[in-house]
C-alpha positions as CSV (number, residue, x, y, z in Angstrom):
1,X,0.0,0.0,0.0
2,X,1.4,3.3,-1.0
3,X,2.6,5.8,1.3
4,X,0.1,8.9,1.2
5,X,1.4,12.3,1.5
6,X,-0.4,15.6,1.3
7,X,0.8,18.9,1.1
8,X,-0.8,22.0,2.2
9,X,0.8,25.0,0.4
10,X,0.9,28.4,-1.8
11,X,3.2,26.9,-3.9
12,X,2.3,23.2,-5.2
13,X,4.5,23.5,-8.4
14,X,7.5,22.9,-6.3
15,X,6.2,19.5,-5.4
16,X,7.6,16.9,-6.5
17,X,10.3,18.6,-7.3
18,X,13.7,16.8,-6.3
19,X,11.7,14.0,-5.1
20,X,10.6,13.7,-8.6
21,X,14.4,11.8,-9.2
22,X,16.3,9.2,-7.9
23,X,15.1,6.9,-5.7
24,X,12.5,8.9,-4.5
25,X,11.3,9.3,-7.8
26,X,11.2,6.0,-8.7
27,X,9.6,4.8,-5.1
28,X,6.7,7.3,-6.4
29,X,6.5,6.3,-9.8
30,X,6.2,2.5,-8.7
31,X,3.1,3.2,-6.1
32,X,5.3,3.5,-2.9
33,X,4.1,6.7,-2.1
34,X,1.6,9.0,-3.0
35,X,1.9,12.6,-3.5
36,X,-1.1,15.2,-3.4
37,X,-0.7,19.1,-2.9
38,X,-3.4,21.6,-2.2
39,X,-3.8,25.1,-2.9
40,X,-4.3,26.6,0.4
41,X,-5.2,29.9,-2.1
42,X,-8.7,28.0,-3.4
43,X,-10.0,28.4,0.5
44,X,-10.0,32.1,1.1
45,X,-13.1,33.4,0.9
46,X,-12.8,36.9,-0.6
47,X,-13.0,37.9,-4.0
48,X,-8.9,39.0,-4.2
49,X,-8.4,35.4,-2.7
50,X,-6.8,36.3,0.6
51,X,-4.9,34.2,2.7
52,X,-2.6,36.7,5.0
53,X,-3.2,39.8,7.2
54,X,-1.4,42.4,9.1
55,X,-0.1,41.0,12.5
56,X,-2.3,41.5,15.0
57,X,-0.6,44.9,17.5
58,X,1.5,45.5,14.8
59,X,4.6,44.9,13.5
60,X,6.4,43.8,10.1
61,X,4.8,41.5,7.7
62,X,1.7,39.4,7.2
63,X,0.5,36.4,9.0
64,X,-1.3,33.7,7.3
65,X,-5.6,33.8,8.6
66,X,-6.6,31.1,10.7
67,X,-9.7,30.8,8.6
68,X,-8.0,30.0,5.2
69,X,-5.4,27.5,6.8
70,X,-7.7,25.9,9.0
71,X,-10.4,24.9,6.3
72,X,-7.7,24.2,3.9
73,X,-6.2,21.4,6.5
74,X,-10.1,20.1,7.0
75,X,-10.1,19.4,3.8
76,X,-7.8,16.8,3.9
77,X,-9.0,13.2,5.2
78,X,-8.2,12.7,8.8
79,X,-6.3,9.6,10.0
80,X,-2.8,10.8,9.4
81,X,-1.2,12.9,11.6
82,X,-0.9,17.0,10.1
83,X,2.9,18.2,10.6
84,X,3.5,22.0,10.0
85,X,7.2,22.6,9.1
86,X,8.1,26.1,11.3
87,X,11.5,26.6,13.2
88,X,9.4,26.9,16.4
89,X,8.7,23.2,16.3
90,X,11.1,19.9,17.9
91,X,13.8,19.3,15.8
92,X,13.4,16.6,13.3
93,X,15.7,13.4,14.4
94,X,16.0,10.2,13.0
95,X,14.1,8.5,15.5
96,X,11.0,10.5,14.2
97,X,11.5,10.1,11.0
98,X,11.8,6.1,11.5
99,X,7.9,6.7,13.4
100,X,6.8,8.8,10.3
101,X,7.8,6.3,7.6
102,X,6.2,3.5,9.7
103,X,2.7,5.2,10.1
104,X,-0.4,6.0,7.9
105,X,1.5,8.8,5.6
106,X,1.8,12.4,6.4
107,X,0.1,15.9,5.7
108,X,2.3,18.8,5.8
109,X,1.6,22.2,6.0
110,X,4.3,25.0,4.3
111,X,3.6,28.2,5.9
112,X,5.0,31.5,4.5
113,X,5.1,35.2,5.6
114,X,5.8,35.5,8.9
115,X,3.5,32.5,10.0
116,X,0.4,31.5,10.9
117,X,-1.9,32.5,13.2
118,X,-1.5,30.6,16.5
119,X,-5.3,30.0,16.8
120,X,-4.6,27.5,14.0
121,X,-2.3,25.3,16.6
122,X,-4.5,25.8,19.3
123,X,-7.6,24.3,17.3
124,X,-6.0,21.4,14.8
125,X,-4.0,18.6,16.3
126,X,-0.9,19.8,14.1
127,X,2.7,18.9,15.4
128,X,5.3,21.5,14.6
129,X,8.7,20.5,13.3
130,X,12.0,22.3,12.9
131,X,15.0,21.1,10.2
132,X,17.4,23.5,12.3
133,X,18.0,26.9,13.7
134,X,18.2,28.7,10.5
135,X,15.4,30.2,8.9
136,X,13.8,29.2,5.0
137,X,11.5,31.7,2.9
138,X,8.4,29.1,3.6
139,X,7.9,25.5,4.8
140,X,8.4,24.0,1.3
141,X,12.0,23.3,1.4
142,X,12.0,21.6,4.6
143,X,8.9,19.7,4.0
144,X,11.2,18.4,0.9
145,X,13.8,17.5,3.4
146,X,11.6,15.7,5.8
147,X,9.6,13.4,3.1
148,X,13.4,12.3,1.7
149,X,14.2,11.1,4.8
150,X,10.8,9.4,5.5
151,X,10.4,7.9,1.7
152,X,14.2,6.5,1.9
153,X,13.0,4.0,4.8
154,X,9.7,2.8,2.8
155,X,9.9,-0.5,2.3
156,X,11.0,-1.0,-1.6
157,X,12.3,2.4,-1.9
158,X,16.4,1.3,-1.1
159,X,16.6,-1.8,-2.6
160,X,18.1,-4.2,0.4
161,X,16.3,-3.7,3.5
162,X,19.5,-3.0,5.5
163,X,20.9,-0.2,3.5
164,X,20.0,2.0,5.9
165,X,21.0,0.5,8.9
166,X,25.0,1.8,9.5
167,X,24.2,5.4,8.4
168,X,24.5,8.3,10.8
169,X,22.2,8.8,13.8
170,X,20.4,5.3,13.1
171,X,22.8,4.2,15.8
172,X,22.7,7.3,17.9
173,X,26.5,7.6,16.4
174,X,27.5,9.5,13.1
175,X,28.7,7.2,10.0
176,X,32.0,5.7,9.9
177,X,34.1,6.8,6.8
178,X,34.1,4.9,3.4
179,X,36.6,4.4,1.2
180,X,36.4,2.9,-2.4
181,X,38.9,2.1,-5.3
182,X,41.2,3.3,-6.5
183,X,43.3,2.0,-3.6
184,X,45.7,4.7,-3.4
185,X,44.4,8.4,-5.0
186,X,47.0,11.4,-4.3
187,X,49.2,9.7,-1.9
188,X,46.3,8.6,0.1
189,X,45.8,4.7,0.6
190,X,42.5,2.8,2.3
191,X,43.3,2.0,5.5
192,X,45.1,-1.6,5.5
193,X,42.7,-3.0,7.9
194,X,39.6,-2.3,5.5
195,X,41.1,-4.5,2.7
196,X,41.8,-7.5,5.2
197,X,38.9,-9.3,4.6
198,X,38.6,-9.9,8.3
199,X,34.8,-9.2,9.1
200,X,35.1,-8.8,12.8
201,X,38.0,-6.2,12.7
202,X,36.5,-4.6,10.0
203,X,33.0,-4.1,12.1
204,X,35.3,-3.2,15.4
205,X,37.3,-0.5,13.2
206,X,34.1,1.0,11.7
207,X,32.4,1.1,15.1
208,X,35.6,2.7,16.6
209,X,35.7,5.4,13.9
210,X,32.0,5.7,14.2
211,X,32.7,6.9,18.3
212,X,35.8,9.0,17.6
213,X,34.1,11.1,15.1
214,X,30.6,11.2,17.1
215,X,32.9,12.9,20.0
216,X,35.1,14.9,18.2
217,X,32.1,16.5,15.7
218,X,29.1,16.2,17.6
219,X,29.8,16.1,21.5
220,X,26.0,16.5,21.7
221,X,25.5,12.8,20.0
222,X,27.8,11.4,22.3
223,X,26.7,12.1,25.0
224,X,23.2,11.4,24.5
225,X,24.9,7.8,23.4
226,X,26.7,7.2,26.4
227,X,23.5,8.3,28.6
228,X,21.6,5.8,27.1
229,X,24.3,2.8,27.1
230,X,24.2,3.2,31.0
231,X,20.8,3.6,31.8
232,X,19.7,0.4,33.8
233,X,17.9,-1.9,31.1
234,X,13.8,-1.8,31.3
235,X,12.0,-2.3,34.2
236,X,15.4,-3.0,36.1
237,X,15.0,-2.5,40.6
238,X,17.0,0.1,41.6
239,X,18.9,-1.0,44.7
240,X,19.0,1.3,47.9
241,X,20.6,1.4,51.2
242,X,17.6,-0.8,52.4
243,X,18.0,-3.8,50.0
């Protein structure tokens, strides 16, 4: 069964767009996913077709009307869960992404101008989700990011079902480094160990590399890694002084 994805947005023409090639491209052109986008435009109600206002006490820029958004995300069938893509919202990990590409399929909603009205969050059962601390011209962009990551993981989509499974943050680690031929390129030659054929060094160098490079680049990661590694396993009695 195809994964279903609608998109709520002023600019549907940028759909598929990059998702269009590749593996994403052929995933959607074999049925593995679905791809509709809706003109949140065709729900305002005035003749000019309005779908932003002045903030409310002021300030620069438009915001887009509760109204118009809200009726435009009713019109999609319920029974997936509604995702607006806003640096306001939890960072995207990999963990979520994993939940996403497991589920029913996704609407997302690509705001623009300076946002939408809060009243829209308050009403609608709509998650919020941030691709980092950095700010796009609209929500289209990062709703391409999250749906590459999702549509990767569908089944189908990478070929062999492990493809995925050694990459960066699957792990809670960043990738290891590849190498491929030639062997030696500028001086440079694959590490010796790599071109063994011993399995089991091979896995202990990569996973070695793997923790290095997680604490060296992203002390954040590793951390978060080691915190989970001790934690006492599920359901596990914490001893006391009275045991």
């Amino acid at each position: 069964m195809a994964f279903p994805v609608t998109i709520l947005t002023l600019y549907p023409e940028m759909f598929p767009g990059p998702l269009g090639a590749s593996i994403a491209g052929r995933g959607l052109r074999e049925g593995l996913w679905s791809l509709d986008t809706v003109q949140i435009r065709d729900f305002a109600t005035d003749r000019h077709r309005s779908v932003d206002h002045t903030p409310a006490g002021g300030g620069a820029g438009m915001v887009m009307r509760a109204d118009v958004v809200a009726a435009a995300i009713d019109s999609v069938p319920p029974g997936r869960p509604v995702l607006a893509m806003t640096p306001r919202g939890a960072t995207l990990t990999q963990a979520r992404v994993r939940a996403l590409a497991s589920g029913p399929g996704v609407t997302i909603l690509c705001g623009r101008f300076e946002g939408i009205d809060q009243r829209v969050f308050e009403a609608r059962d709509i998650e919020e989700v941030s691709i980092g601390d950095y700010i796009l011209s609209g929500g289209e962009m990062a709703a391409l990011t999250l749906l590459d990551a999702c549509i990767r993981l569908l089944p189908g989509v990478m070929g062999a079902a492990s493809s995925g499974d050694d990459e960066s943050f699957e792990t809670g680690l960043l990738e290891y480094p590849h190498y491929t031929r030639p062997v030696t390129w500028e001086g440079r030659t694959i590490p010796q160990v790599l071109r063994s054929g011993d399995h089991a060094r091979i896995d202990a160098w990569r996973k070695q590399q793997a923790e290095i490079d997680t604490r060296l680049r992203r002390p954040d990661l590793w951390e978060r890694h080691e915190g989970a590694r001790v934690q006492p396993p599920s359901g596990a009695r914490q001893k006391n002084g009275n045991e």
